[in-house]
N, C-alpha and C positions, 0 to 999 in steps of 0.2 A: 596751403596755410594762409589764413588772412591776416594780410598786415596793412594795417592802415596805421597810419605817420601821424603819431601826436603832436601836438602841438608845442612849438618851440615855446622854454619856459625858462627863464631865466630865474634859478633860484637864491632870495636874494641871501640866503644862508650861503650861499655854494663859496667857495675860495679859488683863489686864483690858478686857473690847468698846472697840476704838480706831476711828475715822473710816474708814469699809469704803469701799473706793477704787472708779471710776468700773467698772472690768471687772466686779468681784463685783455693784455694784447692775444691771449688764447681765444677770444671772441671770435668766430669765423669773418662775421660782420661789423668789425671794429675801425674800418677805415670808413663806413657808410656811417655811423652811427658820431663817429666824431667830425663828417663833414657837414651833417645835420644840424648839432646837438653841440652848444658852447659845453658844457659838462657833459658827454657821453657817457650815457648808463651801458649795462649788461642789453644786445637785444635778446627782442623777443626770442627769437632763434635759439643763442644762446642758454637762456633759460631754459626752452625745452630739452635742448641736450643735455643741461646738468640734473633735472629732472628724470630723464630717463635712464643716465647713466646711475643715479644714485639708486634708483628702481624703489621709493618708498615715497610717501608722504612727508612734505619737507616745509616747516614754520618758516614764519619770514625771516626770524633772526639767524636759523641755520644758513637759509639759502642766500642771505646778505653774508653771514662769513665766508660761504663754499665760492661766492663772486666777488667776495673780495670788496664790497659796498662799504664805504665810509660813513660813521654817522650825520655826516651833513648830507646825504646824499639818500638818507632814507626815505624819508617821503617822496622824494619823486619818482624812489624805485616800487615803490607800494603803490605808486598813481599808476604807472606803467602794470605793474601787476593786475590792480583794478581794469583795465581797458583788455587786457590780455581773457582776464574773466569776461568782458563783454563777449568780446570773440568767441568766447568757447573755445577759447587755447589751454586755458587751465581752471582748473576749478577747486574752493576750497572747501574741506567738509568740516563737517562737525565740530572741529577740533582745531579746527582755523586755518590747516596744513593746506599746501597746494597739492592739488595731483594732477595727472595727464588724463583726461575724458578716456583717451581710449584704454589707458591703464585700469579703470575704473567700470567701464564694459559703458561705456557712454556713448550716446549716438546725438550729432548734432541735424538739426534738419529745420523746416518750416512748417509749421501747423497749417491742415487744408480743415477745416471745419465745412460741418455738414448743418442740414436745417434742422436734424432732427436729434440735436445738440452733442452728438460724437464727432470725432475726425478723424487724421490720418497725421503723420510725421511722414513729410517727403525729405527722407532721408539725401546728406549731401554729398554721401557716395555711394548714391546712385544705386543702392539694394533698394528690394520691396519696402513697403511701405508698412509702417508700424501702428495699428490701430491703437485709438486712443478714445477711453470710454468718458461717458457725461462726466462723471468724475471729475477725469483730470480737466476737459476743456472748462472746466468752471474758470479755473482761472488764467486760460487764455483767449485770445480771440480766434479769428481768420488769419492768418499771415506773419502771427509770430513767430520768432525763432527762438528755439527750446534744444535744450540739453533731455536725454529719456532715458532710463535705463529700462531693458528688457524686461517685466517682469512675470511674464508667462503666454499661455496664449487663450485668444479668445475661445467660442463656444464652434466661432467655424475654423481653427484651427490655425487662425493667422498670431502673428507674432502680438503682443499687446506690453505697451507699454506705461511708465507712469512717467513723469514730466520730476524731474530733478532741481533745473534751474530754467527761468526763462531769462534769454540771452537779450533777447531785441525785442521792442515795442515795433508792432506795425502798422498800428491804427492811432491818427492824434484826431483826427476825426472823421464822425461818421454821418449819413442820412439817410436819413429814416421819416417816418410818420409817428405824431403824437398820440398818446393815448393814454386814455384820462380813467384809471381804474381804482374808486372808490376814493377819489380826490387826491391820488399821487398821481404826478406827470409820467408816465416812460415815456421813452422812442423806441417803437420798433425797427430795426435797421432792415433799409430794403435789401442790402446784401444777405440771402439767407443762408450764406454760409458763418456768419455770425447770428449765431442761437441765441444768444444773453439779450434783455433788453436794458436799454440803458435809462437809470435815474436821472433826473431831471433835479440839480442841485439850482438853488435861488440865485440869482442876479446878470441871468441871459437876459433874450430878448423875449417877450410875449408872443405864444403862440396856442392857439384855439387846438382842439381836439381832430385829429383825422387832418392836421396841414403839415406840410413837407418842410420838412428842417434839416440844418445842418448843425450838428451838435458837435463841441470840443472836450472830451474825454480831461478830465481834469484828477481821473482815479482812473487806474487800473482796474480790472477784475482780479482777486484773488479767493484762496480756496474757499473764503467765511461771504464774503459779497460782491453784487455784481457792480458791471461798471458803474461810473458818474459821470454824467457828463451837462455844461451850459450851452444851452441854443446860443449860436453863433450869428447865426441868416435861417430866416425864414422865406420859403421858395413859394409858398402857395399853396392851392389846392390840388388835391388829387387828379383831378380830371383837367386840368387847366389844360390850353392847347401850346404843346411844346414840352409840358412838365416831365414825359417819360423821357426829354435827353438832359432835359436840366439834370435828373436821377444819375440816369447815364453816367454822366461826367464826371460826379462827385466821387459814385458806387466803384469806378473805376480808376478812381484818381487819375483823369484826363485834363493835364494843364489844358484849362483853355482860355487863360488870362494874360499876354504877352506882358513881360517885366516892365517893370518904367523905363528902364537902361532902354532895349529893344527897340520899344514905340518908339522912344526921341531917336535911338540910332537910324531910325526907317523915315522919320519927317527928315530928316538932314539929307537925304537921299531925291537926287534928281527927280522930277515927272516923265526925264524922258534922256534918252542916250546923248551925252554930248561928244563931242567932236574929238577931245582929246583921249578919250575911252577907245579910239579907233585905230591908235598905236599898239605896232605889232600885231596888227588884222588884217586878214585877204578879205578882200571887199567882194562880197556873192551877193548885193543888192539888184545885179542885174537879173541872177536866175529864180525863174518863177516858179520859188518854193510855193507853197501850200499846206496849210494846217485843215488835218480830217479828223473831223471831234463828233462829240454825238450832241445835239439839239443845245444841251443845257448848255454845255462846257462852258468854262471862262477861262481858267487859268493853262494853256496852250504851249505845256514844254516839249512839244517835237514839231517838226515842218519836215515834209517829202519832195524831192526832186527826182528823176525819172529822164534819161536819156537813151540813145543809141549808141554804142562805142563799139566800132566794127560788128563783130559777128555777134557782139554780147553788149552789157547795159553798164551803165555808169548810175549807182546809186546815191543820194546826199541824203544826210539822214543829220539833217542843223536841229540843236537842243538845247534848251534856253541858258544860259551861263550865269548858272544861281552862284557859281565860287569866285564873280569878280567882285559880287558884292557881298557877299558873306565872306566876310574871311577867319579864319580858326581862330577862335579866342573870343571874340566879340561878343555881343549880348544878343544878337542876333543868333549866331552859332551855336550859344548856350541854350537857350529857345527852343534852336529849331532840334539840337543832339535831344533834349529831354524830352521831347514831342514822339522824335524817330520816324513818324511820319503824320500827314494830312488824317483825321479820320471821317468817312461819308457816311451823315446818317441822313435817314429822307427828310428834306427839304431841309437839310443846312448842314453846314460844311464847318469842320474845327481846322483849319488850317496848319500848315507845321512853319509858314512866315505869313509876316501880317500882309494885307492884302492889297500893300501897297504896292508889293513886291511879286506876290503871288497871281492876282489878276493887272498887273500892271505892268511896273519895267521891268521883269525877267518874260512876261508872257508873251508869246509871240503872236499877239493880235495884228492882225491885217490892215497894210497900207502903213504902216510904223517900221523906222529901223531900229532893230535888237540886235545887240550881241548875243553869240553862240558858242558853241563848240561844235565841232561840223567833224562827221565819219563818211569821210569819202570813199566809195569803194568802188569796185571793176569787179564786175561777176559775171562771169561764164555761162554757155545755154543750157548748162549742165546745173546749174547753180553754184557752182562753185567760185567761192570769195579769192581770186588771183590776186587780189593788190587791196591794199586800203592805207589809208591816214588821217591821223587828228590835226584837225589846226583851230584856231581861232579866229570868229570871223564875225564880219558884220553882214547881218542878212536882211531880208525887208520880204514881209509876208504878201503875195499878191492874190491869197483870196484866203476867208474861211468858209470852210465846207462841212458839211456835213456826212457822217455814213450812209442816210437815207438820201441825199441828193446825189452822191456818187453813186451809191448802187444802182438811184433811179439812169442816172445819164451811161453808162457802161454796160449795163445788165438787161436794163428794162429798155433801154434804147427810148427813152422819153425825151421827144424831141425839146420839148419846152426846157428840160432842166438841162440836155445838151446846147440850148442856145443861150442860157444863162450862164452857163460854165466857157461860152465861147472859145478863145484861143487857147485855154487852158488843158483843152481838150484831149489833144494828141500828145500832155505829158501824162496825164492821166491815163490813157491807153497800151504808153510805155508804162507806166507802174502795175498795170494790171496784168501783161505780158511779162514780168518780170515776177510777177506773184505767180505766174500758172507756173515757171520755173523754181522759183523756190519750193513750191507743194509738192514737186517731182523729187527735192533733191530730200525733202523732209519728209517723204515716205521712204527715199532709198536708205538715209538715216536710220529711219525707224523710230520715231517722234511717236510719243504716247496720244493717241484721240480718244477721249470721250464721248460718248453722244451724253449732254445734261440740258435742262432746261431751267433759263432765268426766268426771274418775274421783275415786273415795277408795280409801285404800289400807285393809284393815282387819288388825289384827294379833294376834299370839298372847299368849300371857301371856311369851314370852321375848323381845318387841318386835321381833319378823320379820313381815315383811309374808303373813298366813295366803293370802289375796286380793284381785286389785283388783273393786272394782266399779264400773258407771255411775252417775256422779252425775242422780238425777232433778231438775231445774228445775222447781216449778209456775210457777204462775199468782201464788201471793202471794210468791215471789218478785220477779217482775216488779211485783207491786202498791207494795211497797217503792221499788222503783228507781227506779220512775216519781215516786214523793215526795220523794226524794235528788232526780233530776234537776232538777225544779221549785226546791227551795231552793236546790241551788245556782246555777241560772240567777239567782236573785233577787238571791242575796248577791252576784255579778259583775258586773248593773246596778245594784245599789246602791253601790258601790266604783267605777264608773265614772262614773256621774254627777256623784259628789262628788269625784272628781278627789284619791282616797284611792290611795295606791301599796299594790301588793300583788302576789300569785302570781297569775295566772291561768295557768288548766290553758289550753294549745294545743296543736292537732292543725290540721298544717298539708296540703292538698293531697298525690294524688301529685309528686314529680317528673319534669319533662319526657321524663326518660330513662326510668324506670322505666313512663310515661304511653308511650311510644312502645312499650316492649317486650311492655305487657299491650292495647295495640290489637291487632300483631303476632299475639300466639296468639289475641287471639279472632275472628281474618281466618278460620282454619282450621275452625271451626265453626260460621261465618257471622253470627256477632254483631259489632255496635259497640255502641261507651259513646258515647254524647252528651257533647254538652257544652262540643266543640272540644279548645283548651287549656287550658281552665281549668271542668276538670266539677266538678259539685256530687254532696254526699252523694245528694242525689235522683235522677242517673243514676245513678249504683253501685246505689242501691232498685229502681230501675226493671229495671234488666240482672237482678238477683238474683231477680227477680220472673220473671224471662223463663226464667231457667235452672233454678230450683228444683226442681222436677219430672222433671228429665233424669235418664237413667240417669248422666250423668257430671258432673250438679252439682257435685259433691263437687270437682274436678276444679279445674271452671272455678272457684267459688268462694274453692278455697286462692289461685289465683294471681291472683285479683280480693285477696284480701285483704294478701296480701304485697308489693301497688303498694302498698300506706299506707304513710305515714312514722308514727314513733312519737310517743306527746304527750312533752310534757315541762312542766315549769315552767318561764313563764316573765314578770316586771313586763309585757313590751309585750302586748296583747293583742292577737292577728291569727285569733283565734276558734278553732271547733271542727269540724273539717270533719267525724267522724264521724258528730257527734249532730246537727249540722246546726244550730250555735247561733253567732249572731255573738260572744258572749261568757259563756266557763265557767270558773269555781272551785271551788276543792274547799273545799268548808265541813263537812260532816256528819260528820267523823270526827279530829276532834281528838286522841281519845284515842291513836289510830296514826299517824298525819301531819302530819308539823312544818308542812308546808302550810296546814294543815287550822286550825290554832293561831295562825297567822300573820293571817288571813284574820278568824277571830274579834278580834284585839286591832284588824284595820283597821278593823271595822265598829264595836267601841266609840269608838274614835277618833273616827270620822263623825259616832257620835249625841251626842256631849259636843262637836265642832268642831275637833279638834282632827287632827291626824296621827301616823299611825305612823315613828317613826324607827328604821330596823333596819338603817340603814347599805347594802351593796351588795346589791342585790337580784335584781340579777342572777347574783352568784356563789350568792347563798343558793339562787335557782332553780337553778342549775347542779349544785349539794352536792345538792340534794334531789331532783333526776332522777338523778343516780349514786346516791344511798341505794335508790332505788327498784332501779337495774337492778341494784343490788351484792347486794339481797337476793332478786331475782326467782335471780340466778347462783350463789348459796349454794343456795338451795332445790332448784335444779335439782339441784345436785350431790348431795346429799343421795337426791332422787327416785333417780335415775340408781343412785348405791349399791342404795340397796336393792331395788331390782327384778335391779339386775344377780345382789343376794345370792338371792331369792325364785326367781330362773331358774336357778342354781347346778345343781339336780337333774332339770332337765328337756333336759340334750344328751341329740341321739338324736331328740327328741319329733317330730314335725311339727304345723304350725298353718297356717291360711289365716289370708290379712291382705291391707293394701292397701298399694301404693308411698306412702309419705308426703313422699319425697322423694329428689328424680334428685338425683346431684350427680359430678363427672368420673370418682370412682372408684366409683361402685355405685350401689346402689338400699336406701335407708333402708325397710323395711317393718311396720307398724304393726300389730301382730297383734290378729284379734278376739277378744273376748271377756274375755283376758287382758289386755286393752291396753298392752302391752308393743311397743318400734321396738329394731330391731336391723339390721344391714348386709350387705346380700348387694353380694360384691366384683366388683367387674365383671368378674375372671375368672373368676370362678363363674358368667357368663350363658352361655358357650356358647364352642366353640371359630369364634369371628369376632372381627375386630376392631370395638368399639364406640363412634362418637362420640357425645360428649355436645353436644346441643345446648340451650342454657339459654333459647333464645328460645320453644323449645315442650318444653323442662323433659322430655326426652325422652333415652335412650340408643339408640342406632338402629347395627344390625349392618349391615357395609360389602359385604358377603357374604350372610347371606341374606335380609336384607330387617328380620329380627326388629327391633322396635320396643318398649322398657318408658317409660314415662312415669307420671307422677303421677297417682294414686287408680287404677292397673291393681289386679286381682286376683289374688294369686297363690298357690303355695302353697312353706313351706318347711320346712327340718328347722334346728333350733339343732345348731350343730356347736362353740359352743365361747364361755363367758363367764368375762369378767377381770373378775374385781375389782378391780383394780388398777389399772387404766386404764378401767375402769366401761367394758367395749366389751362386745358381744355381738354374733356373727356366724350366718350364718343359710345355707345352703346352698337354692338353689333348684331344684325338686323341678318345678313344672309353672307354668303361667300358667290362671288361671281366668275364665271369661267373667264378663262383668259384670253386676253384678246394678241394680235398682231402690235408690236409699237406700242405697247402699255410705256406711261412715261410714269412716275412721282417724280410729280412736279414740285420741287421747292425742299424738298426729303434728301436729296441726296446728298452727301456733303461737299460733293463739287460743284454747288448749283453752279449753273454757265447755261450758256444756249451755245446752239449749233453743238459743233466738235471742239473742247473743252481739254486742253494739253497741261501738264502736270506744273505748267507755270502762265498758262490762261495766254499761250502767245506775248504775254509782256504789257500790251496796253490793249486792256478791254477797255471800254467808259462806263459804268456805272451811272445813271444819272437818280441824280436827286427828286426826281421828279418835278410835276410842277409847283409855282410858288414859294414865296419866299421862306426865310425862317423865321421862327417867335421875335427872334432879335432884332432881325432886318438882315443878316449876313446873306448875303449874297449865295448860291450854289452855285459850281464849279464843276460838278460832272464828271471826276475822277475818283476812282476809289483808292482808296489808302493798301489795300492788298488784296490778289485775288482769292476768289473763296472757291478753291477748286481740292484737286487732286494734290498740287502741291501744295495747298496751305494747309489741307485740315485730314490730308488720309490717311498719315498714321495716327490718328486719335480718333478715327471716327469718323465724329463729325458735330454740325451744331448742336442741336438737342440729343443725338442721338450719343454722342461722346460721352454728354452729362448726362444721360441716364445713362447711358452703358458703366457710366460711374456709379449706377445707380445701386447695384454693382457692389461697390463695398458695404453696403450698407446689412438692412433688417434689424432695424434694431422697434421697440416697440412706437407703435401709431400714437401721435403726440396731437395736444387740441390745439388747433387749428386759431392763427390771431383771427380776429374780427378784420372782416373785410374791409378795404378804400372806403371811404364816406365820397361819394363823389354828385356832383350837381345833377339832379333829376335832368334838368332841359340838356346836358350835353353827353351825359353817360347815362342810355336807358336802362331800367333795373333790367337785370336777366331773365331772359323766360317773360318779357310783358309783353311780348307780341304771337307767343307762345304756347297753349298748355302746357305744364310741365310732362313729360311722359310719364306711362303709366309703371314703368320699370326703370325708373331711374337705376343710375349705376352703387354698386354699394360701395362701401366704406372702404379705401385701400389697404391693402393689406401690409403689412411689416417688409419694407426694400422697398416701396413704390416710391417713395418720396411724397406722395400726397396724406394731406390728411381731412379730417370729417370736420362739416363746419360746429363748430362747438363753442360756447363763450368762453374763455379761460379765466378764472380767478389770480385777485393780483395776490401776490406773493412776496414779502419785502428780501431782499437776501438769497432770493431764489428762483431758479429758472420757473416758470408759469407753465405749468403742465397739461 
């Protein structure tokens, strides 16, 4: 039940606290409500029990006598009622009366709006989802929350609803692009899960036709008109370089503006560690830590140490001490909680502290001393963690490195990068000896490997994507991970022992259903998963073991990996099924995850006796698995732009690639080399009719037998890409035999390179590539969360998720806005370096999500059809 705390109101009617009569002290929540509240009313609580006891529809004036409400005290109880109605605690009909939602057959939830102007009601406990036709969405947006009553079902048999009350506004404003149709302004909103366009009321700011705005909704939509809204900020043009994350930020409402509190609290803030900061610190300035980053990196919250201790190693694993300077409450904290974490899009970095903080005094740049928090450990040749401890300390970085110049001096045995790296050398030898131990102890585990492959994007000097390339993975990449993984197993039986509240990272089981569907397809190949009903990471290792080597790994693989649910944050700890740990936290990376920061204040807690008090910690785990997938869903957007821009001149081409993914209307195809996925329409496979079957992820013609399914070979032509809806279609040309080590590259939802674990080892580096941002912000070369098996395999995956969403759809082919207007010299038209082909792709069909380019008439009052 949601109870949010009105605000304290001193009413000046009210009389002096008199003898509160036998019903009011009946209030369950009578002693809260009067230590709040100078005149404590009836709560909310309260109310619904007298409501459900009375079991009917009840006027204010009843429900003031049945509570016993004094006439000076009515108004404030009809405010409280009011706010109870926001909630969707009570609702009044027709006839003025309260009732109970669910006495009423009322379902409360959040509108997911679709482009092709229906939605969905994600219901808030957690039943199927309730369609919702053009109709009702007229008068809501994306993200509202709505009261529905059931009122039948649709044509495919699912529940459909009609909208009652809307409860909460979720959009104050939007951005979008101008469009000037027969001398009225709209905006079309780039989020295309908001259908409606929005009017353009007088006395914004001026903005030209085809330029990117931020509009402030000044009307709602309701059932007779759509929204209204005033230009706020005008961003520019379409094609501007940078303008796809300006988009980004807004589309996703990604604070990326530090408060004024904040800024001033961070200039007040040292250049550099002083002296007195070093109280109550073990001084580790002598040992010659080391920070291993990848090329870009700036901001450096871990350092490695690496010894001999008898028969077995002494590991340090120092991490920069984001919580001596954040501390809970601050303007900084507030910041950084509503951020949840860093998010990385190519060539620039949203930070989750400003970057004074972030590539400065928490960073552990070399040759400077920084405070830390240090996870000392004593591990076995076995790998096994005998002994560990948190202290606080002051450390001093004595080199930065890189993953390429350590794999070159360890691996490659280059002499030149080993006599660069000098005395440093033989710690570096023990850490690497220490990592062939820990890979020994995390196969006896049974730790989830993927094989996937990353890409980087690399760019021009006009910040267009020149090329993608494969990201290579060594060896001291994994040498890292394996040191992350270890501290923070530590930090999570440290916090558990001591019966200290905090985040732990979970990754739970497949589900039943999903566990039923991936036995299913691998009946057809002749494998099982052990394990019964309830398999462990170790049979998933084992099956992966067994398949590796097949021409159709790749195959089997994706849909071994898309059984996992996602991790999240969460207080209860029900462990980590990927990495195969009864209990895991995220510690090492404070500087980018509120989590991360959370975890450090609970373990000082521990060593002083004391606890953390941070209030609801399960909503904070809640905020900070949406921060993560809010910025994993920006960046996509972002990627998706500019490859869509970078393919702009290549209709006409042809490319070989692999099916990345079946889905009812096509075949997602993941091309090589360029690593680039675009969609071949399922009436582009042939003239047969094709069903899709999801249980072997296959389209299979009814006629002549033809079969395409996941990681086929094939080969196509690009016949046609939108900026505008970031789609790219692909015309299929032949089907290709399969090879050994077929990859889809960039297709899978675990992209990673090398072996790919259901929590990416903990600290992969993502870099930003080269060059700066639009802004000047610095890159930093961490990503905000990994995009592997544990972030995105029980949904899927990137595009693949959202079309498989695609999914609820069919509803009829809608016309198509008018394209970006964008600069001839920086965004070339499509197909001009090209013919067009002679079989272009047709028209998509009703589910696809796409639609035909067409001009649409404006239409005042009504969606543009």
């Amino acid at each position: 039940m949601s109870m949010k705390r009105e605000k304290t109101v001193k009413n000046p009617r009210a009389k002096p606290r008199e003898r509160v009569s036998e019903v009011r002290r009946a209030d369950p929540f009578f002693q809260r409500e009067s230590a709040q509240y100078e005149q404590p009313l009836p709560s909310r609580e309260y109310v619904t029990q007298v409501l459900t006891e009375q079991g009917v529809p009840l006027r204010l004036d009843r429900l003031c006598a049945l509570l016993d409400v004094a006439e000076h005290e009515v108004d404030m109880f009809e405010r409280r009622l009011r706010a109870m109605e926001r909630d969707g605690q009570v609702v009044r009909n027709r006839r003025g009366a309260f009732i109970l939602p669910d006495k009423a057959d009322l379902i409360r939830g959040r509108v997911a709006g679709h482009a092709d102007g229906f939605g969905f009601l994600v219901r808030d406990d957690g039943q199927p989802d309730v369609f919702l036709g053009p109709k009702e969405m007229r008068e809501v947006l994306h993200g509202d929350r709505v009261l529905v009553r059931i009122a039948g079902v649709d044509r495919r048999g699912r529940p459909e609803g009609k909208i009652v009350e809307v409860l909460e506004r979720a959009n104050t404003r939007v951005v979008g692009r101008v469009l000037n149709e027969h001398g009225v302004l709209l905006v079309v909103p780039e989020d295309r899960r908001i259908a409606q366009d929005i009017l353009i009321a007088p006395g914004g700011k001026r903005a030209t036709e085809g330029q990117v705005v931020t509009v402030e909704l000044v009307e709602q939509p309701n059932k007779f008109a759509q929204p209204i809204g005033r230009i706020v900020e005008v961003l520019g043009n379409y094609a501007d370089s940078g303008m796809e994350i300006e988009i980004a930020l807004r589309k996703h409402q990604l604070p990326f503006e530090f408060s004024v509190e904040s800024r001033g609290q961070a200039r007040k803030l040292p250049a550099k560690v002083r002296k007195k900061d070093y109280a109550g610190r073990e001084d580790i300035t002598d040992l010659p830590l080391v920070t291993i980053d990848g090329e870009t990196a700036k901001d450096f919250d871990d350092a490695v140490y690496c010894e001999r201790q008898g028969r077995g190693y002494r590991l340090l694993v120092a991490i920069a001490d984001v919580s001596h300077y954040v501390e809970p409450g601050s303007p900084l904290d507030v910041d950084a909680q509503d951020r949840g974490n860093s998010v990385y899009f190519p060539r620039r970095v949203i930070p989750m502290l400003p970057e004074k903080l972030s590539n400065g005094l928490c960073s552990l740049v070399p040759e400077e001393e920084r405070l830390c928090m240090v996870c000392d450990m004593s591990i076995s040749t076995t790998g096994e963690i005998k002994a560990y401890r948190f202290y606080p300390a002051v450390m001093f970085s004595h080199a930065r490195l890189t993953y390429t110049q350590v794999a070159a001096a360890l691996y490659d045995k280059d002499e030149v990068q080993r006599e660069a790296i000098g005395e440093l050398l033989p710690h570096l030898e023990n850490l690497d000896r220490l990592f062939r131990v820990l890979l020994k102890a995390r196969a006896k585990r049974g730790a989830i490997d993927f094989e996937t492959t990353e890409t980087r994007m690399i760019f021009d000097d006009n910040g267009k994507i020149e090329r993608i390339v494969p990201e290579v993975r060594n060896d001291a990449h994994r040498l890292i991970e394996e040191c992350m993984l270890a501290a923070n197993v530590c930090a999570s039986e440290f916090l558990q022992a001591r019966e200290q509240p905090a985040l732990y990272r979970v990754h739970e089981g497949p589900t039943p259903e999903k566990l039923v569907k991936l036995r299913e397809f691998l009946k057809e190949f002749g494998f099982g998963l052990a394990g019964g009903d309830d398999p462990s990471a170790k049979d998933y290792g084992k099956l992966l073991d067994q398949v590796r080597e097949r021409p159709d790994a790749q195959l089997l693989q994706t849909v071994m990996l898309r059984s996992l649910r996602q991790a999240v944050y969460s207080p209860d700890n029900v462990g980590h099924f990927g990495l195969a740990y009864e209990a895991y936290t995220h510690f090492t990376s404070p500087i980018r995850r509120y989590p991360d920061l959370m975890v450090h204040r609970a373990i000082k807690a521990a060593l002083t006796g004391g606890h953390v008090n941070a209030g609801d910690w399960d909503a904070i785990g809640l905020h900070c698995s949406q921060t993560e997938r809010r910025a994993d869903e920006a960046t996509r957007d972002v990627v998706n732009w500019l490859k869509c821009y970078f393919m702009q001149d290549k209709v006409g081409e042809e490319f070989s690639g692999s099916v990345s993914a079946v889905v009812p209307f096509g075949l997602f195809v993941a091309l090589d080399d360029i690593f680039i996925e675009g969609l071949v329409h399922i009436s582009d496979l042939g003239t047969d009719y094709f069903r899709f079957d999801e249980m072997r992820h296959e389209l299979a013609g009814e006629r002549t037998g033809v079969r395409y399914r996941l990681s086929d070979r094939v080969r196509v032509q690009v016949v046609r890409v939108d900026l505008a809806t970031t789609k790219i279609d692909f015309r299929l040309i032949e089907s290709l035999p399969k090879a050994l080590g077929n990859a889809t590259p960039d297709a899978d939802p675990a992209a990673g390179s090398g072996r790919s674990t259901p929590e990416r080892g903990e600290r992969r580096r993502k870099s930003p590539a080269e060059g700066q941002s639009r802004r000047g912000s610095p890159p930093t070369g961490k990503p905000a969360s990994r995009r592997s098996a544990e972030t995105t395999g029980g949904r899927g995956a990137s595009k693949q998720g959202k079309a498989a969403a695609a999914e609820k759809q069919a509803a009829p082919v809608k016309a198509k806005r008018p394209a970006a207007k964008t600069d001839k010299a920086k965004a070339p038209i499509v197909g001009s370096k090209h013919k067009t082909p002679s079989k272009p792709s047709k028209p998509a069909k009703a589910g696809s999500g796409e639609k035909p380019k067409t001009k649409a008439k404006a239409t005042k009052g009504k969606r543009r059809g």
